[in-house]
N, C-alpha and C positions, 0 to 999 in steps of 0.2 A: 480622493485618489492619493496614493502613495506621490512621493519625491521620487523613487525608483521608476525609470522608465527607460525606453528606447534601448540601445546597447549596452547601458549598464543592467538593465532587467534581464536582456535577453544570458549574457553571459553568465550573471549570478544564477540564472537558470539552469543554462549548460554545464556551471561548475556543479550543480547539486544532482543533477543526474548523474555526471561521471562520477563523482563522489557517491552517490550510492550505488551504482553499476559494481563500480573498485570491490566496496564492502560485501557482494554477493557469496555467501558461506557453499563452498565448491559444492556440497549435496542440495543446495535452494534452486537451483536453475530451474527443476521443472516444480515448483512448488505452482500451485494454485495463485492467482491473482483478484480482486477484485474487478479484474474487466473482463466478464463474464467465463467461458472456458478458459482461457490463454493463461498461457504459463510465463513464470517469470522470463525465460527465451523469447517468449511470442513476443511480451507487453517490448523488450528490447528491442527485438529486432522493427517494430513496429516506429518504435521512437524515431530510431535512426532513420529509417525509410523516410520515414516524416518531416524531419529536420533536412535530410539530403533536398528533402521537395522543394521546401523552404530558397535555401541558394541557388537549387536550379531554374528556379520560377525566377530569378533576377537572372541568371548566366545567361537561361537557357542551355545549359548543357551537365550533362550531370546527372540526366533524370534516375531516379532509382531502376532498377530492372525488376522487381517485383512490386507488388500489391502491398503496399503497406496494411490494408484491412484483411489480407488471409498471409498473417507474418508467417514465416516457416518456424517448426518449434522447431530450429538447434540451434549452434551457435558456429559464428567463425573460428577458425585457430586462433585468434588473438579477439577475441568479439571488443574488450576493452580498449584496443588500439583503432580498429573500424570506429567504433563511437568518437571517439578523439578525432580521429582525422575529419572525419563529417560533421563534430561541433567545429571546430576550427575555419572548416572552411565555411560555414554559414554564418559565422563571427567575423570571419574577416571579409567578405561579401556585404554584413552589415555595418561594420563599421568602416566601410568607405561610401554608405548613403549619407546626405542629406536630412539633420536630423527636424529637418523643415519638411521635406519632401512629399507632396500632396497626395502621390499617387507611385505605392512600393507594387511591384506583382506578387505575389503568392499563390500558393495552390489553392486560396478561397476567392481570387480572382484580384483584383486592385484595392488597396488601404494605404488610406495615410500611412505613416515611417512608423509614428507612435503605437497605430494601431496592431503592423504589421508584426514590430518586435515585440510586443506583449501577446498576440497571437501562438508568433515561435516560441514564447518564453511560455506560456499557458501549456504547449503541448511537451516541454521539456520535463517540467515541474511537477504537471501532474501523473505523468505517467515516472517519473523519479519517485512519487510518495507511493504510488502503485506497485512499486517493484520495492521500495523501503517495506510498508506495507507486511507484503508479504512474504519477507525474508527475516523480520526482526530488526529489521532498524528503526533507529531515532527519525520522525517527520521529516522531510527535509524544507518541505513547507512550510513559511512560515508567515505569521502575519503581513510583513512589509512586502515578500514576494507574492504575496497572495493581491494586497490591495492594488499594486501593478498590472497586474496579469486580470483583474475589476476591469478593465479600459477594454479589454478585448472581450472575455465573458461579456460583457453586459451586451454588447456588441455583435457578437454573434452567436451565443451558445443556443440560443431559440431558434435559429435559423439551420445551425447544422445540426442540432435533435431532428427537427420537422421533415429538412431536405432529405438526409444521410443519416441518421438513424446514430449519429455521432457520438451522443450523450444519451444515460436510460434520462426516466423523465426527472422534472427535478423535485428533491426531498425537503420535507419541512426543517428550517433549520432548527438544530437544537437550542434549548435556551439557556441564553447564556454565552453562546459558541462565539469564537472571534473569528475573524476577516478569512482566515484560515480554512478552520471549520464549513462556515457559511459557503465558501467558493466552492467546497467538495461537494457538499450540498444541492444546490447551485448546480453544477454538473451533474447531477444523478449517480452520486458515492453518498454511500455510507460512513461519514467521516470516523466511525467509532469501527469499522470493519476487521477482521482477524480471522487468519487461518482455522479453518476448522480444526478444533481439539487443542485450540491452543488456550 
């Protein structure tokens, strides 16, 4: 496993999503995703619901008011300032835990601390390469946040395929492929994936 863990995983996480959020080219919004129909709108708004779950599972309060699994395809007036405010506050929710802490709540029920921020970090991350992906950006993915974000994959990604239908199934990894790759994999992406016609 990576060095990379806990609050510092989780935020290098949150930074590379807003960071690729930022870079969205104004005509990419409804481009195609690789997570199945959903548009680059969806895979966002999706995220954010997601992450909001995250802090709310510790507040209790907070809960999203939609479905994070049927995201609405538009966007807020400010979608990039929503996203901010709901990294932040799931940031700062985590970084007043116990980075010992045996038992975090989340929306996958009770994890370790470790568990719990590479969990949030896993769902930040990957749906950031998902929206990089398929707008033309650089991976934001990267080895070291990959081997972090290993602690919770390994952990539950069989469990949320099987239950919730979470993940497609998972893909032989390439040869070759680094930590990166492998984890895309791993989740049931096509790490080499691209807009069609492009």
């Amino acid at each position: 496993m990576s060095d990379l863990e806990g609050i510092e995983l989780l935020t290098r996480a949150h930074a590379r999503l807003r960071d690729v959020v930022a870079g969205v080219p104004e005509g990419a919004w409804g481009a195609p995703t690789p997570c199945g129909e959903w548009t680059v709108r969806q895979v966002l708004n999706h995220a954010r619901l997601d992450q909001q779950a995250y802090g709310a599972a510790i507040t209790g309060s907070g809960w999203p008011d939609a479905d994070p699994f049927h995201p609405v395809d538009g966007l807020e007036a400010d979608a990039a300032a929503a996203l901010d405010k709901v990294l932040a506050d799931v940031a700062d929710v985590y970084g007043g835990l116990s980075a010992d802490a045996e038992e975090v709540a989340t929306p996958l029920g009770p994890l370790p601390f470790r568990v719990a921020a590479a969990a949030g970090a896993m769902d930040a991350a990957v749906h950031a390469w998902d929206i990089a992906v398929a707008t033309g950006q650089e991976s934001p993915l990267d080895d070291d946040l990959a081997a972090g974000i290993g602690l919770a994959a390994d952990r539950l990604a069989d469990h949320l395929r099987d239950a919730f239908g979470v993940f497609a199934a998972a893909r032989e990894v390439p040869e070759g492929a680094g930590r990166a790759e492998a984890l895309l994999a791993f989740l049931g992406r096509d790490p080499q994936w691209a807009p069609a016609g492009s």
